[in-house]
C-alpha positions as CSV (number, residue, x, y, z in Angstrom):
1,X,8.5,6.0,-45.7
2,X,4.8,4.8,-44.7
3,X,6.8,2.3,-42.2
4,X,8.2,5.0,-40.1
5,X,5.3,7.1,-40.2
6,X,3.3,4.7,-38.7
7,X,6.5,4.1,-36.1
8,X,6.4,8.0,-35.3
9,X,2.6,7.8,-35.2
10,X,2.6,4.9,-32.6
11,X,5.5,6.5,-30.2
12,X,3.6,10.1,-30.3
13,X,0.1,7.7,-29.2
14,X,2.4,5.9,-26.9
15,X,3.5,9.5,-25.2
16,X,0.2,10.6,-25.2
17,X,-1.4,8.2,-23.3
18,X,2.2,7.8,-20.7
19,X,1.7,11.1,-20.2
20,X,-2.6,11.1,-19.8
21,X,-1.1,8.5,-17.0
22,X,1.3,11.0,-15.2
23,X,-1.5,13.4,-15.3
24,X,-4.2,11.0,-13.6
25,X,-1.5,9.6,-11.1
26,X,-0.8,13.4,-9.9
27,X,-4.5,14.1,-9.4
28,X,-5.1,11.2,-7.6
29,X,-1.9,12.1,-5.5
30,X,-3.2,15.1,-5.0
31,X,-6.7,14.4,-4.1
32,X,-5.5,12.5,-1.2
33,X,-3.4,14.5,0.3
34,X,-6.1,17.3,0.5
35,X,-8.5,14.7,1.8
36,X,-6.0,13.7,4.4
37,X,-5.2,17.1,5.5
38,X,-9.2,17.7,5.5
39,X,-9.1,14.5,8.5
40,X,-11.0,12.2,5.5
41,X,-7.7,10.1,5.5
42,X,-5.7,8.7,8.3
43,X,-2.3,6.2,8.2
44,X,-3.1,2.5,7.9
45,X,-1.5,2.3,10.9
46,X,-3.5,4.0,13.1
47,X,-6.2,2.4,11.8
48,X,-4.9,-1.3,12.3
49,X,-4.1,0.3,16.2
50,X,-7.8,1.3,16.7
51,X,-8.9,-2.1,15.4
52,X,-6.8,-4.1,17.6
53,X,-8.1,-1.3,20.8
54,X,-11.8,-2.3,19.6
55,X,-11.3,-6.2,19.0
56,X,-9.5,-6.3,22.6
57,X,-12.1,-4.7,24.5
58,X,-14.7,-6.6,22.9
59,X,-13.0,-9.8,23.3
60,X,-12.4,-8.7,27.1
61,X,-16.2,-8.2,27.6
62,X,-17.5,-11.2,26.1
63,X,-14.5,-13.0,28.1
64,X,-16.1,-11.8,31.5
65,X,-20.0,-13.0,30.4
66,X,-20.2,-15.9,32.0
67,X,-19.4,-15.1,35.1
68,X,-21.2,-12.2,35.0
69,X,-24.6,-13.8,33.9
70,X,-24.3,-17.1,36.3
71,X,-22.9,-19.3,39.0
72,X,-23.2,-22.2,37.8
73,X,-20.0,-23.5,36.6
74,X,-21.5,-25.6,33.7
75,X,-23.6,-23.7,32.4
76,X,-20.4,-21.1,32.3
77,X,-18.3,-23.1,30.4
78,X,-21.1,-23.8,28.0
79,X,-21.6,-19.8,27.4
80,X,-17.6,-20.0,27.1
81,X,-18.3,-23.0,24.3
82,X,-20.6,-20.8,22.6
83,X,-18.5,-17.2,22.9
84,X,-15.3,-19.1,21.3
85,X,-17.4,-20.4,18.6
86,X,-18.4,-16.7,17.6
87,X,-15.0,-15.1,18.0
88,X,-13.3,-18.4,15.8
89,X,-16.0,-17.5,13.1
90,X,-15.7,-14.3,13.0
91,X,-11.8,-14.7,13.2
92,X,-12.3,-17.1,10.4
93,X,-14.2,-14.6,8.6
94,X,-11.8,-11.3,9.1
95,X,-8.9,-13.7,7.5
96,X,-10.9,-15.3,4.5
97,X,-11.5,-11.6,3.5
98,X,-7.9,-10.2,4.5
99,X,-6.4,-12.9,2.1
100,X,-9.2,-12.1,-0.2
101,X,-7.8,-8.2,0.0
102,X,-4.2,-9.0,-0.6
103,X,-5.0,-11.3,-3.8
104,X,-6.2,-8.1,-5.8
């Protein structure tokens, strides 16, 4: 008798906390999608567009330094040398911490 009190102990624990987890999940739910409909949210995927819109026009602009800023063709390709070593770091930076993201 003590056996299966402690069984129906443990399963009405067990449905407390499941449930304690339904509850928490729905407010969470819930609290998103009222920050989304107050504009505190958007889709990843509008994000990731206006990333790539940003990234492009900055890559554009430092793509046309050089020949803004001189004439003198080696001296251009050394501030091309220079602008591709910044945008490979950074690059190298953005996917350490993207992988770093998807681990956890």
């Amino acid at each position: 008798m003590g056996y299966l009190g402690l069984l129906r102990e443990r399963a009405r624990v067990n449905t407390g906390t499941a449930n304690n987890r339904l509850r928490e999940a729905r407010a969470i739910e819930i609290e998103l999608r009222t920050a989304e409909r107050l504009g505190k949210l958007c889709p990843i995927e509008d994000f990731a567009a206006f990333i790539d819109l940003v990234c492009g026009a900055f890559r554009s602009e430092l793509g046309s330094l050089p020949a803004r800023v001189t004439r003198d063709l080696p001296m251009r390709r050394i501030i091309e040398r220079e602008i591709n070593g910044v945008l490979t770091r950074v690059a190298d930076i953005c996917a350490a911490n993207a992988a770093r993201l998807k681990q956890g």
